[in-house]
C-alpha positions, 0 to 999 in steps of 0.5 A: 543502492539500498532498498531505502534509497531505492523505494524513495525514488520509486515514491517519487516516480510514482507519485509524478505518475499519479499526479500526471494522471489526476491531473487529467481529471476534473471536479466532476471525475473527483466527485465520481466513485473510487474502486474502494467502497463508500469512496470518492477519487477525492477521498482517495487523494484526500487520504494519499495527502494526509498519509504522505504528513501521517509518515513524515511525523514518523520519520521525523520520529525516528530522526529525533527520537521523539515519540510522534503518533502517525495520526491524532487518532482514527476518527480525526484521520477519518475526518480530514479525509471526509473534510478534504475530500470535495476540495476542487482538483487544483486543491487536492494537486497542490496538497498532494506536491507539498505533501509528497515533496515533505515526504521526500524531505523527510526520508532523505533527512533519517541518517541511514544508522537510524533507520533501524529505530522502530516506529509505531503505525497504525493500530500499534504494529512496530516495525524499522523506520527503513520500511517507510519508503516501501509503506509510502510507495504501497499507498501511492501504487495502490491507490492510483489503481484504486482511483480507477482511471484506467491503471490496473495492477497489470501496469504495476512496476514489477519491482514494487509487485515483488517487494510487495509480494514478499511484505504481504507473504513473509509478514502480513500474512504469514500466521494470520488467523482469518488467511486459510494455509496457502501455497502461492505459485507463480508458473515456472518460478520454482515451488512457491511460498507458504503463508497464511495460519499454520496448517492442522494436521494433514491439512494441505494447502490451498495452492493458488497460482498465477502471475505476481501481478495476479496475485498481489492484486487478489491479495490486497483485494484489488481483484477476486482472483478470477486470472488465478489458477486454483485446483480446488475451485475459486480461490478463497475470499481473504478478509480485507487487510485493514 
């Protein structure tokens, strides 16, 4: 199975996991704080919605060849979600299914010769629409330990920690101005991996070790990487990645 077909699947397996878990909630848990600052759970599932309709106009893009923007622009995204957000559970589930069944509708429908156009994400980042999939299941997983309902980033599928891992090491990361040179390790795992800004001369980099979950989490900033090993004391405080 393609890396393509394969993140589809695990879209839609992860978003029945989380959609089992909403909807164990009810209004009051919806109105109570997320683990992302200034967010309730129910502006984290208003989001989740709206980014499953923002992918599909992408992917439908790449289908037609149209040039279909993710979003109308930030401040209607930022105020769909402010609007969507106190709608009660049966709302936000009902949104979330025919939401992610578009998106699943959507990607099976990109025939695999045009899977290498490029689209245009946010804040004009290009890349194939293969990735896609991959993008939806990172704010699916993401998320569901952002609504903070008891699913951390230990409990995450080790398929997604590691294709994560490498998107964040070989690309986001990778050059980035704002992230110190860093070497990352996982104990008994070869010699690890390098991203970050390109090191000055005779700088070395900052050595971070630690499980693959360990690290995707204090990478994303899901955790402050206390269960990381750093020689030179905590590790660095990384910029939120945007």
């Amino acid at each position: 199975m393609s890396d393509y077909a394969h993140d589809a699947a695990d879209v839609t397996e992860a978003t029945d996991r989380l959609l089992t878990a909403v909807a164990r909630l009810d209004d009051a848990a919806l109105a109570g704080p997320s683990a992302l600052p200034g967010w309730t759970r129910g502006h984290v599932l208003a989001h989740l919605a709206r980014n499953a309709d923002a992918l599909v106009n992408l992917l439908t893009g790449a289908r037609t060849g149209e040039d279909i923007p993710m979003y109308r622009g930030e401040e209607a995204r930022d105020a769909e979600i402010a609007r969507d957000a106190a709608r009660p559970l049966p709302v936000h589930l009902a949104d979330l299914r025919t939401t992610a069944a578009r998106f699943d509708t959507a990607a099976a429908a990109l025939p695999k010769e045009l899977r290498s156009r490029e689209v245009t994400l946010r804040g004009g980042l290009r890349e194939p629409a293969a990735r896609l999939p991959l993008r939806r299941l990172a704010e699916v997983e993401l998320h569901h330990v952002d609504l903070a309902v008891g699913r951390t980033v230990a409990d995450l599928p080790a398929r997604f920690v590691e294709r994560q891992l490498d998107v964040l090491i070989s690309s986001r990361f990778a050059g980035h101005p704002g992230i110190p040179p860093l070497l990352l390790t996982v104990p008994g795992a070869g010699a690890g991996r390098r991203t970050g800004r390109d090191p000055a001369p005779d700088e070395i980099p900052v050595t971070v070790s630690g499980s693959p979950a360990a690290l995707l989490g204090w990478l994303t900033g899901r955790t402050d990487g206390a269960d990381l090993s750093c020689a030179d004391g905590p590790p660095p405080v990384l910029p939120p990645l945007g």
